[in-house]
C-alpha positions, 0 to 999 in steps of 0.5 A: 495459490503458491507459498505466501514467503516466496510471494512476499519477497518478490512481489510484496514487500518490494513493491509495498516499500518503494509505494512507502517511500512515493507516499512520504515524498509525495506527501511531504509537501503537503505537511501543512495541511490540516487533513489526514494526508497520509491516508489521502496518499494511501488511496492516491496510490490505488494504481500502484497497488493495482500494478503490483497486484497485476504481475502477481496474479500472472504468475499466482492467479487471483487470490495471489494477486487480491494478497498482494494488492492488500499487503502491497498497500498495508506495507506502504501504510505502515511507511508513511505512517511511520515516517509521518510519526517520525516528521512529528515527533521531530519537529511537533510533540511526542503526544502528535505523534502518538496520534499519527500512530493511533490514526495509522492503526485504526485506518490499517484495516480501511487500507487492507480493503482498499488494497485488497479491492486494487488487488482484485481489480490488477488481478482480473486484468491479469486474467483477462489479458492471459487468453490474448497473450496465448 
């Protein structure tokens, strides 16, 4: 497994944010309903962490690619949440809010497996698709 720094500035953190920002527009548009649609976004982009996951485990192997799966999908939580909370806090309560980032952290680790699940499954992909390309 290479170095988790090198890792996290070329496959994790730009692929985590720009899944972020997918989250909070495709979430937009949902504001209204009574469920919790950021975490309804988080497993609705399980094919995005599946392809970030994919090219890290080419280069990383299968553990690179189960992290990057995992922190892929926390990165772009974090976002959502944190736009969610923001929409909230502007246009609701400060206390609505506060829920959104209670619900943020107690769903945090519920999101790590799911990304981290992604992760595992872009892997294998890499792994198999690796004897073909050769």
């Amino acid at each position: 497994m290479k170095s988790l720094p090198g890792e996290w500035s070329r496959a994790i953190y730009p692929y985590g944010l720009l899944c972020g920002f997918l989250m909070s527009v495709s979430a937009y548009p949902m504001r209204h309903w009574d469920a919790p649609v950021p975490m309804i976004v988080v497993v609705l982009f399980v094919p995005c962490y599946i392809g970030a996951a994919f090219l890290a485990g080419r280069r990383g192997g299968l553990a690179s690619a189960v992290t990057t799966g995992a922190v892929t999908a926390l990165t772009g939580h974090v976002v959502v949440f944190l736009l969610t909370a923001l929409y909230k806090l502007i246009n609701a309560t400060w206390l609505v809010a506060l829920q959104w980032l209670g619900l943020a952290a107690f769903s945090a680790l519920l999101t790590a497996a799911i990304g981290a699940g992604a992760g595992l499954a872009g892997g294998m992909i890499a792994k198999a698709i690796k004897p073909i390309q050769s």
